[in-house]
TORKOL-4160 file (C-alpha; in steps of 0.2 Angstrom, whole numbers, padded with zeros to 4 digits, m for minus):
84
<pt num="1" X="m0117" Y="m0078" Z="0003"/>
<pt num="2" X="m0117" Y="m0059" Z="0000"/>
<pt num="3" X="m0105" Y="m0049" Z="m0009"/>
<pt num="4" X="m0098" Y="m0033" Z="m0003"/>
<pt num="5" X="m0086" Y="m0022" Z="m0010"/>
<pt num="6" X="m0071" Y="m0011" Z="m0003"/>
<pt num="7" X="m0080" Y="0005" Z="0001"/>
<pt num="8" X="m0067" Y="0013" Z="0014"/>
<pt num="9" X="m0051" Y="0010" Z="0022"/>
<pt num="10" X="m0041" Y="0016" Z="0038"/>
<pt num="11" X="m0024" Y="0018" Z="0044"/>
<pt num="12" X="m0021" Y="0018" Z="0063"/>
<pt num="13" X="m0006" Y="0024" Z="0072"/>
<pt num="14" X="m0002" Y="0007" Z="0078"/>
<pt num="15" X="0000" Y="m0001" Z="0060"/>
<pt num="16" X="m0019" Y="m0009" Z="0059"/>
<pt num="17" X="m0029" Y="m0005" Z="0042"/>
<pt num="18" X="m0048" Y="m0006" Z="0045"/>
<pt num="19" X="m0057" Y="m0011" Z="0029"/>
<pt num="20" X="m0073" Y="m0009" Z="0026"/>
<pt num="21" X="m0083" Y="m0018" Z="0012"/>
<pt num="22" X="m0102" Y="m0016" Z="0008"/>
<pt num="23" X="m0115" Y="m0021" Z="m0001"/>
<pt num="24" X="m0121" Y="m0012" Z="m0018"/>
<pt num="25" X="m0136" Y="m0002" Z="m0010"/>
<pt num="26" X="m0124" Y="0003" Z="0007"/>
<pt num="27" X="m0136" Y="m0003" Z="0020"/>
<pt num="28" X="m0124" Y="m0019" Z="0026"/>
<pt num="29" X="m0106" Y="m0020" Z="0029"/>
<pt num="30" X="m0092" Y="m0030" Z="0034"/>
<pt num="31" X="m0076" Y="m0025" Z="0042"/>
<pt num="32" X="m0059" Y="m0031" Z="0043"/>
<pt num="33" X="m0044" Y="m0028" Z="0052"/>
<pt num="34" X="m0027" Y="m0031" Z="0048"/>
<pt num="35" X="m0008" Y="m0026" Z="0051"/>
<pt num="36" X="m0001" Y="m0015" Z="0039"/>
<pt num="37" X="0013" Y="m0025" Z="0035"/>
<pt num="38" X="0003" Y="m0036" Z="0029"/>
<pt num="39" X="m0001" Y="m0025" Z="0014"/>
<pt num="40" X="0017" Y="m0029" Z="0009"/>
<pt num="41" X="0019" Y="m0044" Z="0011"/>
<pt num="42" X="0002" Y="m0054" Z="0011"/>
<pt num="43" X="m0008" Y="m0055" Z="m0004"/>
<pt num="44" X="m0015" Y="m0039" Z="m0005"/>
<pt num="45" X="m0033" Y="m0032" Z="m0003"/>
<pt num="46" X="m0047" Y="m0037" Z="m0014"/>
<pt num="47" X="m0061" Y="m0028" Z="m0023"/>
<pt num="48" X="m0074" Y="m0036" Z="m0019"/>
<pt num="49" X="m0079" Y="m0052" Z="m0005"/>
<pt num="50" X="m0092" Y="m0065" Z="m0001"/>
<pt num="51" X="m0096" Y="m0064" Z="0018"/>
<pt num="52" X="m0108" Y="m0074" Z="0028"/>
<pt num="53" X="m0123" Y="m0064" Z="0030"/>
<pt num="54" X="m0122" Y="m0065" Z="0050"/>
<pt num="55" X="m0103" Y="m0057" Z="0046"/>
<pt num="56" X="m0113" Y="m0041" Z="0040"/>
<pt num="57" X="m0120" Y="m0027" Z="0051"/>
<pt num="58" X="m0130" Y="m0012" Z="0049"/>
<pt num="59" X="m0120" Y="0002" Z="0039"/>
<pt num="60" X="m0121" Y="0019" Z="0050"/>
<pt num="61" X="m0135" Y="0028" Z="0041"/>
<pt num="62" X="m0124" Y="0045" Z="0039"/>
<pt num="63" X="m0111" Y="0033" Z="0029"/>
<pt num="64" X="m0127" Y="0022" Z="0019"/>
<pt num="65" X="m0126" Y="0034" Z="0004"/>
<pt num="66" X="m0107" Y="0035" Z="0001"/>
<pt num="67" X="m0105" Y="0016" Z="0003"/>
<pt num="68" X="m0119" Y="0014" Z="m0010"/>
<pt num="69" X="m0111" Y="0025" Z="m0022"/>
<pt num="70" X="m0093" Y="0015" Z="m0017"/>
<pt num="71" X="m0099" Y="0000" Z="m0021"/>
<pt num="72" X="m0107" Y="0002" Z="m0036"/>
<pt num="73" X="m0094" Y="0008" Z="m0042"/>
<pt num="74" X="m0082" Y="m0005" Z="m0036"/>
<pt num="75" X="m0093" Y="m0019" Z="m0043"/>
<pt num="76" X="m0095" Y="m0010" Z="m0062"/>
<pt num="77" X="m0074" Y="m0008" Z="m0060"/>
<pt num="78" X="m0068" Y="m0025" Z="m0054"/>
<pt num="79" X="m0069" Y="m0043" Z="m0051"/>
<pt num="80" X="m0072" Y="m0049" Z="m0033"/>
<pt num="81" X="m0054" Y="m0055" Z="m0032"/>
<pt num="82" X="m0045" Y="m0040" Z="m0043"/>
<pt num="83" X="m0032" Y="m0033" Z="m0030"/>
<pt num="84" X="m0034" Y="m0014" Z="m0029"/>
């Protein structure tokens, strides 16, 4: 399975985070969505993931730079599972 690290994250008015983790070169990534609330009381978010290569799309190619560079980083930082 691929990795992919934490390269972005989004608040929305209506109390959803959008994650967004991808690879080291930025090419794929892999979204999540989840209630904000759920930053409190769940387990909290991870630095890094394995996904299921069909649970990766295309990164848009305006964002494939800053996702490499986020990632990179991420990966030489942390361990897949250090919460950040």
């Amino acid at each position: 399975m691929p990795t992919v690290w934490l390269v972005d994250r989004q608040f929305d008015s209506k109390g959803l985070v959008r994650l967004t983790y991808a690879t080291e070169d930025g090419e794929r990534m892999h979204t999540k969505e989840l209630a904000e609330q759920r930053l409190v009381t769940g387990d909290g978010i991870t630095a890094g993931r394995e996904v299921e290569e069909n649970a990766l799309g295309e990164s848009p190619a305006e964002e494939v730079e800053r996702f490499a560079s986020e990632a990179s980083k991420m990966a030489a930082e942390h361990d897949l599972d250090d919460r950040v």
